[in-house]
C-alpha positions as CSV (number, residue, x, y, z in Angstrom):
1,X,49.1,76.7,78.4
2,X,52.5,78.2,76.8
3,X,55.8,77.1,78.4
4,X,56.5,80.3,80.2
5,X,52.8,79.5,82.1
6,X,53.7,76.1,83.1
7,X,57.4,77.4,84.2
8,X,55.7,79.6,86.4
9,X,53.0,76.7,87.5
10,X,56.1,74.7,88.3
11,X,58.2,77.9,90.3
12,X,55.1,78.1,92.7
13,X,54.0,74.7,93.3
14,X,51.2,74.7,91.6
15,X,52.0,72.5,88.9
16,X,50.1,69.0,89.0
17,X,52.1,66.2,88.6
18,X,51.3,62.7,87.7
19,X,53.7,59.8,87.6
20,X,53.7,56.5,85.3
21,X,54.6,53.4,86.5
22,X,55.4,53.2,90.9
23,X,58.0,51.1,90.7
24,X,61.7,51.6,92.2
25,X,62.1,54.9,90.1
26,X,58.4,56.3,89.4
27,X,57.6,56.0,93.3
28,X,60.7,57.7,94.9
29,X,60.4,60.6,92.1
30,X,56.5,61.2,93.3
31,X,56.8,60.8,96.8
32,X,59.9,63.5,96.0
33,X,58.1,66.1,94.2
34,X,54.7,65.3,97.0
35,X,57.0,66.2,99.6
36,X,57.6,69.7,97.7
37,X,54.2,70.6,97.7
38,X,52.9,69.5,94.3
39,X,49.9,67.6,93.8
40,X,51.0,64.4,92.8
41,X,49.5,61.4,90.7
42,X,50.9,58.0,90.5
43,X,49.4,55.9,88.0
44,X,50.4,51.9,88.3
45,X,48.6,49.2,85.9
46,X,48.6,46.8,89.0
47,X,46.1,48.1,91.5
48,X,46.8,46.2,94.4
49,X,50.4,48.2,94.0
50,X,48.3,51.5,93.6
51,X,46.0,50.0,96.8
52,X,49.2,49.6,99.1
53,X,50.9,53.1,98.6
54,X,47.3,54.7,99.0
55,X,47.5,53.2,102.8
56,X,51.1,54.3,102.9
57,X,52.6,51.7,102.8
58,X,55.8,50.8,100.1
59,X,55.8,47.6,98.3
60,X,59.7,48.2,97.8
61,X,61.1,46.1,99.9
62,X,65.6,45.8,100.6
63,X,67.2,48.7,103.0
64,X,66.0,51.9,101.1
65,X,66.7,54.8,103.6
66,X,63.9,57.3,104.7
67,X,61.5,55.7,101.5
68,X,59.0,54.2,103.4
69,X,58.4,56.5,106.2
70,X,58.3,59.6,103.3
71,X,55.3,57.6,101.3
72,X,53.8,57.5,104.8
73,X,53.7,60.8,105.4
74,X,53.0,61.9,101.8
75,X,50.0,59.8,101.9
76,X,49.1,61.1,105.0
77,X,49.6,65.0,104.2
78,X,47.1,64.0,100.9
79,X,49.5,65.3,98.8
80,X,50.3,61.8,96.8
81,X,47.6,59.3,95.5
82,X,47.8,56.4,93.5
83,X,45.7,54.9,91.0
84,X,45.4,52.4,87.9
85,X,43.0,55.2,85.8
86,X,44.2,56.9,82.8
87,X,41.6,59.1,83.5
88,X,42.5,60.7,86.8
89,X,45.2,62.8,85.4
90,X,43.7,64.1,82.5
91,X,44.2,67.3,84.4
92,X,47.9,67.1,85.0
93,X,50.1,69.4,83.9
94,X,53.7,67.8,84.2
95,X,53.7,63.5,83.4
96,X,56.6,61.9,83.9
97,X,56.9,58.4,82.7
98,X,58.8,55.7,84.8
99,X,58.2,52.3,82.9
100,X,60.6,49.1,82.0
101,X,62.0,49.4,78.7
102,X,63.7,45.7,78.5
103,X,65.1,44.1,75.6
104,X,63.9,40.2,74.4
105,X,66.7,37.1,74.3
106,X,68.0,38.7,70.7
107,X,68.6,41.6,72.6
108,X,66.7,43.9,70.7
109,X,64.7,46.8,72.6
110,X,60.7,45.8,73.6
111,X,59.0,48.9,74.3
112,X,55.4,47.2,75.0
113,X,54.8,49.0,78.4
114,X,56.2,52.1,77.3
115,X,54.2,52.0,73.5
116,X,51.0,50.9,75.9
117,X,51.7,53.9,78.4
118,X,52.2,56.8,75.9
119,X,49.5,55.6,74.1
120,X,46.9,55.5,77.1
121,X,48.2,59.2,78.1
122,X,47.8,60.5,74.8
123,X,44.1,59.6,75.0
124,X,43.5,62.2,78.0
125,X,46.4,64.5,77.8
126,X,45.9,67.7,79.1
127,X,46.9,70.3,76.4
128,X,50.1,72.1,76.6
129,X,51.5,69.6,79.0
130,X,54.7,68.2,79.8
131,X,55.4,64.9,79.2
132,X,58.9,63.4,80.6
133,X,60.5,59.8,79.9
134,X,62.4,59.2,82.6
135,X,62.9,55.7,81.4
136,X,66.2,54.7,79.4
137,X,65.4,54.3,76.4
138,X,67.7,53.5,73.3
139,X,69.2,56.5,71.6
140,X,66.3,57.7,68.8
141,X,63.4,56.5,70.9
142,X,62.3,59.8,71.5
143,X,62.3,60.9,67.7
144,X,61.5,57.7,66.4
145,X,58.8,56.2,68.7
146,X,57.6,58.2,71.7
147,X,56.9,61.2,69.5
148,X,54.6,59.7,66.4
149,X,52.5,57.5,69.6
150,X,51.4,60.9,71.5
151,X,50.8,62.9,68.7
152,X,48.9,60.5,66.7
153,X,46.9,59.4,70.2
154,X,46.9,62.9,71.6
155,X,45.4,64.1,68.2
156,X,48.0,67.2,68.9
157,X,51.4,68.4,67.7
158,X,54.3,68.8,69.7
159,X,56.4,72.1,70.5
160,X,52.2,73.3,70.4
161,X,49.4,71.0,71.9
162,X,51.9,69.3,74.5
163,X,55.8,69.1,75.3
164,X,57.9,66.6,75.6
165,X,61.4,65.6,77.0
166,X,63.6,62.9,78.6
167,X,65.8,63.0,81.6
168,X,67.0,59.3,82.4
169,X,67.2,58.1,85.9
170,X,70.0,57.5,87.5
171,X,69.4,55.1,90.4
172,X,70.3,52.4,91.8
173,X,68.2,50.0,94.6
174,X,69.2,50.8,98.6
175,X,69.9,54.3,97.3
176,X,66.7,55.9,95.4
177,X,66.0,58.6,97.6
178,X,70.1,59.8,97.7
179,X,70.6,59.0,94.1
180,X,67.7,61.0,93.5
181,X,68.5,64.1,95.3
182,X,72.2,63.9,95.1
183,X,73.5,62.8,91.6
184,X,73.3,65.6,88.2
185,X,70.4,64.5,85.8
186,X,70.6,65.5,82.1
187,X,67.2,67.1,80.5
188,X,66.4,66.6,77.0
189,X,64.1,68.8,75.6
190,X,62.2,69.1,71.7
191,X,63.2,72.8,71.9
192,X,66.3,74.7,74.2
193,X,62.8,76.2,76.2
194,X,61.2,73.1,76.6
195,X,64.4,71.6,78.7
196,X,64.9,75.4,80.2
197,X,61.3,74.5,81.5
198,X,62.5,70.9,82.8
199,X,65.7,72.5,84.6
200,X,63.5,74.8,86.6
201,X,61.1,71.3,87.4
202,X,63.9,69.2,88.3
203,X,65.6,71.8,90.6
204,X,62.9,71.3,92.7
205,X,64.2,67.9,93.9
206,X,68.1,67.7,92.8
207,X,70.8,69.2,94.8
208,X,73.3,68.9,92.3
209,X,73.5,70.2,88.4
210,X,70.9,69.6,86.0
211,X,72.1,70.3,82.7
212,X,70.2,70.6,80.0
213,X,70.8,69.0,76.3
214,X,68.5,67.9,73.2
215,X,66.9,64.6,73.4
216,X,70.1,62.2,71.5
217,X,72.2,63.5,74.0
218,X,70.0,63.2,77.1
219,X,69.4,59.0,75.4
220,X,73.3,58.6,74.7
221,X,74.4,60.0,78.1
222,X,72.7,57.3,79.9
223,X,73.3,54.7,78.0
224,X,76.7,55.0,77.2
225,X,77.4,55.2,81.3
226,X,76.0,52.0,81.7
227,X,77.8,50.4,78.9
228,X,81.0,52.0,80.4
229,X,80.3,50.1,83.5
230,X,79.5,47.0,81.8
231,X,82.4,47.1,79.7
232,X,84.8,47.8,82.8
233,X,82.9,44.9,85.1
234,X,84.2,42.7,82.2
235,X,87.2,43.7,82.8
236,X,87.8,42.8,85.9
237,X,85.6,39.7,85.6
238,X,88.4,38.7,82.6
239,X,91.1,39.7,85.2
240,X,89.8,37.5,87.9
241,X,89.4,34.3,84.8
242,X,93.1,35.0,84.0
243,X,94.4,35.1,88.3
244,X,92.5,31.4,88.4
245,X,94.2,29.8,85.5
246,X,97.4,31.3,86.6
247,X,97.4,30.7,90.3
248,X,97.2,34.1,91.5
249,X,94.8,36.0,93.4
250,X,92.6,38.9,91.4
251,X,91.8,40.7,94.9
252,X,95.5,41.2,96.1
253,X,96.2,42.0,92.6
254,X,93.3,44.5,92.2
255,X,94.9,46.0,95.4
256,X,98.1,46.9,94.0
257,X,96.9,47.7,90.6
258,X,95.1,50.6,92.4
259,X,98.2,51.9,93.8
260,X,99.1,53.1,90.4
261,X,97.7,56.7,90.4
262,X,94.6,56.7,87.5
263,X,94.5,52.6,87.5
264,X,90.9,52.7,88.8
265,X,89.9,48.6,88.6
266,X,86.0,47.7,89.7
267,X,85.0,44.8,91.5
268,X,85.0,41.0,89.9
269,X,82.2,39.4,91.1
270,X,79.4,36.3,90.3
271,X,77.6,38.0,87.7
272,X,76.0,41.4,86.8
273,X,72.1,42.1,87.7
274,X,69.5,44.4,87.5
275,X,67.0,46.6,85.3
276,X,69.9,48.6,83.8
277,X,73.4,47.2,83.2
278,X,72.7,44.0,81.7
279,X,70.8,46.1,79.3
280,X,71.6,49.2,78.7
281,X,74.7,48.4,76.6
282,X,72.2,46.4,73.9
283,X,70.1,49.6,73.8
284,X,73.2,51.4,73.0
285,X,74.2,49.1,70.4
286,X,70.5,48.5,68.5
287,X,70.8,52.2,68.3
288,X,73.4,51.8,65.2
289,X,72.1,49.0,63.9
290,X,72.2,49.2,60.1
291,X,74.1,52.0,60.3
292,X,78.0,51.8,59.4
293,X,79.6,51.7,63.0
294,X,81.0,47.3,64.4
295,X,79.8,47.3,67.5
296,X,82.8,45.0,69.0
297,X,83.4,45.9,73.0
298,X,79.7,46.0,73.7
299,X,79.2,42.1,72.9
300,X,82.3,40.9,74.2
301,X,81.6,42.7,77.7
302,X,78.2,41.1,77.7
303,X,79.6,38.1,77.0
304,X,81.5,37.9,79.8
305,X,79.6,38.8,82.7
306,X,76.3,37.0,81.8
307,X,78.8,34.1,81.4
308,X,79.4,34.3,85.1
309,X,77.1,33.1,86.8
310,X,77.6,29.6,84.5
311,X,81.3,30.5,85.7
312,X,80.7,29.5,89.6
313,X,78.9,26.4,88.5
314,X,82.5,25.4,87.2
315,X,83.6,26.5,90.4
316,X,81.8,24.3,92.1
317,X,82.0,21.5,90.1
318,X,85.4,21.5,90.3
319,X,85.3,20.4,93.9
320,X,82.2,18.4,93.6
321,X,82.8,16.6,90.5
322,X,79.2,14.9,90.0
323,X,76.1,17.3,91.1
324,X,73.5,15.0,90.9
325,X,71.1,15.1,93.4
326,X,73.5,17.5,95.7
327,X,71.7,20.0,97.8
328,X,73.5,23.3,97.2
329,X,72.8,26.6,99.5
330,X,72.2,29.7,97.3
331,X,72.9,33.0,99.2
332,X,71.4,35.9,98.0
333,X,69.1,35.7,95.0
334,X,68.6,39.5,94.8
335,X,71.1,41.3,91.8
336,X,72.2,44.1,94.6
337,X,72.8,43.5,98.1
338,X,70.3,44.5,100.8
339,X,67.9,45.0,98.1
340,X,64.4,43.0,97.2
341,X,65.3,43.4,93.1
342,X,65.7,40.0,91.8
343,X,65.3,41.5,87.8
344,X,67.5,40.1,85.6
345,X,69.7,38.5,88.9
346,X,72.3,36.1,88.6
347,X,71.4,33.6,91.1
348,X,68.0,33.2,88.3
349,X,70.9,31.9,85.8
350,X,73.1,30.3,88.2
351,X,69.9,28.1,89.9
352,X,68.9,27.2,86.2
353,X,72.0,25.8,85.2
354,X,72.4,23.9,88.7
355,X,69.2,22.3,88.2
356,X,69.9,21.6,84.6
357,X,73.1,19.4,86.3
358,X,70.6,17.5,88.6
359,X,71.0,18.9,91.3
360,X,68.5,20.5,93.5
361,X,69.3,24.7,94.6
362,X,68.1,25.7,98.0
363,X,67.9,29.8,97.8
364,X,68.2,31.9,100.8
365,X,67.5,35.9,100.6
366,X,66.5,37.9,103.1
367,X,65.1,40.2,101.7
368,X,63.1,38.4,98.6
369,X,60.0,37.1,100.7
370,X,59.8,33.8,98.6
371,X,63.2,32.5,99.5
372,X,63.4,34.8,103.6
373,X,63.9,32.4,106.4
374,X,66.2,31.0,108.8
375,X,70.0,30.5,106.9
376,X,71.0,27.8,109.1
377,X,67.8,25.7,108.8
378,X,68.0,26.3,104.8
379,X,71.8,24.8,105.2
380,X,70.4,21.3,106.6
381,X,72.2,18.7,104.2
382,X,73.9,21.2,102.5
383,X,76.9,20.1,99.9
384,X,78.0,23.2,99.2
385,X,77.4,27.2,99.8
386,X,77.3,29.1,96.9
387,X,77.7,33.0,97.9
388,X,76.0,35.0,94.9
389,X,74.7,38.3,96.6
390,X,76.9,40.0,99.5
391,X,73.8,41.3,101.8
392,X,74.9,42.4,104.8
393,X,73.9,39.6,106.9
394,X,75.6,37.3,105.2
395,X,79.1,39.2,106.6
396,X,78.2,37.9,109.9
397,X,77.2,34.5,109.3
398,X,78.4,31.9,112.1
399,X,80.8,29.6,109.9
400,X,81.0,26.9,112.6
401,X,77.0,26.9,112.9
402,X,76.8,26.6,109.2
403,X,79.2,23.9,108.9
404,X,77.2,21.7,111.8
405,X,73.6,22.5,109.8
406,X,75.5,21.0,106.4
407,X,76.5,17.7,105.2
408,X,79.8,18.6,103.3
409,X,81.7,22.0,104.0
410,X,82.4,23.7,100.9
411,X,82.0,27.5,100.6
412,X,82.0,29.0,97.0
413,X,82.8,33.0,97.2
414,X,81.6,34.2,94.5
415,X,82.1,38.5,95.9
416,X,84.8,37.9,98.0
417,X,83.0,38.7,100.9
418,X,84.4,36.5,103.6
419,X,88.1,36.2,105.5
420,X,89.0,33.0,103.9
421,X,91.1,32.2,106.5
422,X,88.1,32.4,109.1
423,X,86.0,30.2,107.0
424,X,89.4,27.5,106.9
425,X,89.5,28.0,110.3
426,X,85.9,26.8,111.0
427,X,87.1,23.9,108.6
428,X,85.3,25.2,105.2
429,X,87.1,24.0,102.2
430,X,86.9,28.0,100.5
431,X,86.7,28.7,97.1
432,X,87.0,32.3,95.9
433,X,86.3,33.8,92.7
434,X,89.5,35.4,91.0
435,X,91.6,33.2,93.8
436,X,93.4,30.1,93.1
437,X,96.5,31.5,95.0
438,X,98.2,28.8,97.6
């Protein structure tokens, strides 16, 4: 099958389509291209995952617009199945690969899921496929790693036996479906026709440009916004460090720093989660290593949010002293709010170091089943609140119920999601990140 054949495959709907890894990209993007008509594939190594979605039913849990019922009906309309066999989509003509690329604790890249998956597809690759990482990978992945794995597994050369490409996600949990349909995605192609052939295929699902680029470009365009992100987070995290120890507040501050036209300032807040920000920057920056380029901003911004999580433990001892044995409420122990994504979450780093201090973390989430239940019951003998994840139901939390259900009433802010005044007024002593203002 030549490019032009599979552009065509794709124009008509014709093209089969399998997707790697069902997790909160990989599932949205086949449900996505199900609902346009194409056959569609998921293939998950955990087959009570694969099990659930073939009944309809989404394992992601958090506020995610229109997801579930669309899996539903996808499922229903036989256009989507989901299996854990290699095997089944030997026949596929378009793959797309959705699977974690984390880095280990020296912050260098592990690729294990995505070596494993390449090499599994390579062993029943259809020939002249597509293959697609849609994974964020570090910048010279493609070149360096995915390419030798399918060619030396599919036994086939690229640009001839199979084609391959990258276009990154760009997500984020509580907003799959509208990030997916409504934000510009970047395709990276071996050859100008091989991402000619992926703008045509992503069209199908994106209301918005899909430009096409070589496969650095596609790697550095993702990772570098990330790391822009990161780096401006720490800014504002630094800002709201610098308000404390002055006696200021960061939030009023932040207000009238916007004011200036162009002084765009993000939001300080208890620490920075998730699959991509914390690290995405590293991927960026073990891309030069051993090259001649001092990587400075990266560290220092990843120094400064994961430090604060360890931050509001200062926070709180400051107005507890000695934590031994003190029962402290955790809200939220999901990264994002109103979402079930608890990877790389700052309440993990906060409740580790609270422990480590002796005293004993009592985590509420709503939306994480482990740690779901009443708020108010979770409160009972309570020393302390520790806000770490702004979910919505946390805005309309009863203060003077909360202060009856705990033993000392002490409210640590860590997103500045409350009126502090209201909280006073319920007779909470209020501590707010970035605000040590009278």
């Amino acid at each position: 099958m030549t490019l032009a054949d599979l552009r065509i495959k794709i124009e008509q709907h014709t093209a089969q389509i399998a997707v790697i890894g069902l997790g909160y990209v990989g599932l949205p993007v086949a449900a996505l291209f199900a609902e346009q008509g194409y056959s569609v594939i998921g293939v998950d190594i955990k087959s009570e995952r694969a099990q659930r979605i073939n009944q309809g039913v989404s394992p992601i849990e958090g506020k995610e617009p229109g997801l579930a019922e669309l899996i539903g009906r996808v499922i229903r309309q036989g256009s989507l199945q989901a299996t854990d066999e290699y095997a089944k989509i030997n026949a596929c003509d378009v793959i797309l690969v959705d699977v974690e690329t984390p880095v280990n604790s020296a912050h260098i890249p592990e690729y294990q899921a995505l070596r494993s998956a390449l090499k599994s597809l390579g062993g029943v690759l259809k020939k002249g496929a597509l293959v697609v990482i849609e994974s964020t990978i570090m910048p010279g992945t493609m070149q360096n790693i995915a390419l030798p794995i399918l060619e030396e597994n599919s036994k086939g050369k690229c640009g001839v036996d199979f084609y391959l490409g990258n276009c990154p996600e760009r997500v984020m949990p509580g907003k799959l479906l509208q990030n997916l349909t409504s934000m510009s995605r970047v395709v990276g192609g071996d050859t100008p026709e091989t991402a000619a052939v992926m703008q045509a295929l992503y069209r199908q699902i994106v209301q918005a440009d899909v430009d096409t680029a070589d496969w650095i470009t596609a790697e550095l365009v993702k990772t570098m916004e990330n790391t822009y992100r990161d780096v401006q987070i720490a800014f504002a995290n630094e800002m709201a460090l610098i308000c404390e120890a002055l006696g200021a507040d960061v939030w009023r501050v932040r207000e009238l720093v916007r004011k200036s036209p162009g002084r765009e300032m993000l939001l300080p807040g208890a620490g920075v989660g998730g699959h991509c920000i914390p690290k995405d920057p590293w991927l960026l920056a073990s891309s030069v290593k051993g090259l001649d380029v001092k990587v400075r901003l990266i560290p220092a911004a990843r120094e400064i949010n994961s430090g604060m999580p360890g931050h509001m433990l200062s926070l709180l001892k400051g107005r507890l002293n000695d934590l031994q044995g003190k029962r402290i409420l955790i809200l939220g122990y999901a990264y994002l709010e109103d979402s079930d994504d608890t990877r790389d979450a700052p309440s993990q780093y906060f409740l580790r170091a609270l422990e480590a201090e002796g005293a004993i973390g009592v985590v509420h989430d709503p939306f994480v089943a482990e740690y779901a239940g009443d708020v108010y019951s979770k409160a009972q003998g309570c020393h302390a609140a520790v806000l770490m994840t702004a979910h919505s139901e946390y805005r309309t939390i009863d203060f003077h119920q909360l202060k009856q259900a705990m033993q000392h009433a002490l409210i640590i802010d860590g997103r500045n999601l409350w009126d502090k005044h209201a909280a006073n007024s319920a007779g909470f002593d209020v501590v707010r990140l970035g605000d040590f203002s009278l």
